[in-house]
MARKETI-149936 format. One record per residue (C-alpha): residue in one letter; x, y, z. Coordinates in steps of 0.25 Angstrom, whole numbers, plus 5000, padded with zeros to 4 digits. Layout:
residues N
AXYZ...
***
This chain:
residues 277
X500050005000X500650144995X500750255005X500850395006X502250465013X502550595017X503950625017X504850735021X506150775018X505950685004X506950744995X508250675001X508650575009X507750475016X506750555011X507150534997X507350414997X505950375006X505250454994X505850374983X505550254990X504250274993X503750334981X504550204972X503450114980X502350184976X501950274988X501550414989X502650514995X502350654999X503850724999X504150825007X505450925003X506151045006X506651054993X505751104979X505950994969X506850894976X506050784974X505750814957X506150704952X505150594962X504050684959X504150664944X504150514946X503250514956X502150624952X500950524960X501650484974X502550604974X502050734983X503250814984X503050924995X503851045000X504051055016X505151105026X505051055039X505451185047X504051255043X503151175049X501751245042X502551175030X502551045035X501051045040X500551085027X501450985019X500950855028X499550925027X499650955012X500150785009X499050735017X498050795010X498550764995X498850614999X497850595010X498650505018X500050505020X500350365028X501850395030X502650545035X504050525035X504650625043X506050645036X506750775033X507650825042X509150855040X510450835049X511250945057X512750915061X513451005073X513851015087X512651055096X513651185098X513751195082X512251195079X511751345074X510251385082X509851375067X510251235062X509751175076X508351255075X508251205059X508651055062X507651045073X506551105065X506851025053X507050895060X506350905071X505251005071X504950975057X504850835059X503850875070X502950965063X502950865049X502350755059X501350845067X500850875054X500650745049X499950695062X498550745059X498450695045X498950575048X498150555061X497050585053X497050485041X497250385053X498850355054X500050345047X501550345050X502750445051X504250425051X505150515057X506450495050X507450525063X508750475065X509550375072X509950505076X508650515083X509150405094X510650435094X511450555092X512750595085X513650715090X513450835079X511950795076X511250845090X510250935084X509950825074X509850725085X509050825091X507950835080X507950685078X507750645094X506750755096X506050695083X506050545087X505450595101X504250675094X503850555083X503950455096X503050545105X502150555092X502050415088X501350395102X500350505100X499850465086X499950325087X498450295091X498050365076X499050265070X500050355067X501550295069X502850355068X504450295062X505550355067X506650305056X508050325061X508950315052X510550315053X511450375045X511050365030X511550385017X510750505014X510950655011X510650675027X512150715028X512350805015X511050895022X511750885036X511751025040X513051065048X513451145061X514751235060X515851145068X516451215080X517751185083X517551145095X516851025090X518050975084X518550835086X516950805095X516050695091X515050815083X516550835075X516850675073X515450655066X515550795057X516850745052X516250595050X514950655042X516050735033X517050635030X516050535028X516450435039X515050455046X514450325041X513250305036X512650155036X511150205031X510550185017X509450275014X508850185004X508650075016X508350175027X507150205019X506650075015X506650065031X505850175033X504850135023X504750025028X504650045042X503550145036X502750045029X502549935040X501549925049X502349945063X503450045060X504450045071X504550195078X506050205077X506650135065X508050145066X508950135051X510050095048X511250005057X511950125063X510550175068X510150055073X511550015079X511650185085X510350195089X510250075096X511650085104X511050215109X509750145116X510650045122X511450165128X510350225133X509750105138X510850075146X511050215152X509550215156X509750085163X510850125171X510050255174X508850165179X508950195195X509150355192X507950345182X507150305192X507450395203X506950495194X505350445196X504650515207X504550385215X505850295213X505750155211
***
């Protein structure tokens, strides 16, 4: 059974990819882009299934009207996937007021105000799914991406909080954590001025291994998608879905440590509670 899909961020990486995809199996994609024309060549192939519309996450009276406009073209949309977003690199000390306020609104705030919107119609026609495409980095965190790790934490605990609210009109949410994939997520990396006295620091060692090209990157983009598909399409998605082996292996290093530090915190825990066991 074909289905409808709303997209954003669909004129490069997972979103690219997604949409070619999707649209090569016969469903109906609703693309959304920042950029006029980037998505030309699918919509002459693809004149029926192809609903190429412009939206920019930081206005959010944009991003109402875009999910408000694509659900009453195509009546239902059974899938938003939640995916533009973009990465910023730097030191915490690094970081301009400006790049900090436009990562959060781009990643986080837009993210927000993309779902909010869709809630009502998809309430409405009686259920449907969203992903959110996060991170590992929503679980873990490498030194120089704080505000990015800020945006994909603070994302994860709002679609988490979410999926509780919505889930009696059966709406259900995917949060897809990929690792690091071979897409264009590091040509768009957006980057802090160094200071000097972040020389020779761990936020330095992982600038220098993302420039010389020694950061690996184990992902595929082609099979990150298949994934997310078809995660999508089954009938009990998972609410994390972490992808790839350096996500599974990072992320799930860090629950153990956290597991293990909690344990040992057990007695001091409890003495918190007003009457102590």
């Amino acid at each position: 059974m074909t289905k409808t899909w709303f997209i954003t961020g669909a004129s490069s990486g997972l979103g690219l990819e997604m949409t070619q995809r999707l649209l090569a199996q016969g469903d109906t994609v609703v693309a959304t882009t920042r950029r006029s024309g980037a998505l030309i060549e699918l919509e002459q192939q693809y004149r029926e299934r192809l609903d190429v519309i412009p939206l920019d996450l930081l206005q959010p009276d944009s991003t109402a009207l875009a999910v408000e406009g694509a659900f009453q073209r195509h009546g239902r949309i059974d899938v938003v996937v939640s995916n533009a977003g973009y990465g910023l690199f730097g030191a915490a000390e690094e970081l301009t007021n400006d790049q900090i306020e436009r990562q959060i609104a781009t990643n986080l705030t837009g993210c927000i105000h993309l779902i909010r919107a869709a809630l009502p119609r998809l309430r409405q026609q009686g259920g449907g799914r969203v992903v959110q495409v996060s991170s590992e980095g929503g679980q873990i965190a490498y030194p120089g991406f704080s505000l990015y790790h800020a945006t994909k934490w603070g994302i994860e605990g709002f679609v988490e909080s979410v999926a509780q609210e919505v889930a009696p009109f059966g709406i259900d949410f995917i949060i897809a954590e990929p690792g690091p994939t071979a897409t264009n997520f590091g040509a768009n990396l957006v980057y802090a001025t160094p200071m000097e006295a972040y020389d020779q620091t761990p936020a330095d060692a992982v600038r220098r291994a993302i420039g010389d090209g020694s950061f690996e990157i184990k992902g595929d983009a082609a099979r990150t998608v298949d994934a997310i598909i078809s995660a999508a399409e089954s009938t009990t998605p998972p609410l994390r879905l972490a992808l790839g082996s350096t996500a599974y292996a990072s992320i799930s290093q860090a629950l153990s440590t956290r597991l293990t530090a909690l344990e040992a915190q057990r007695e001091l825990a409890y003495s918190a509670d007003r009457q102590a066991p």
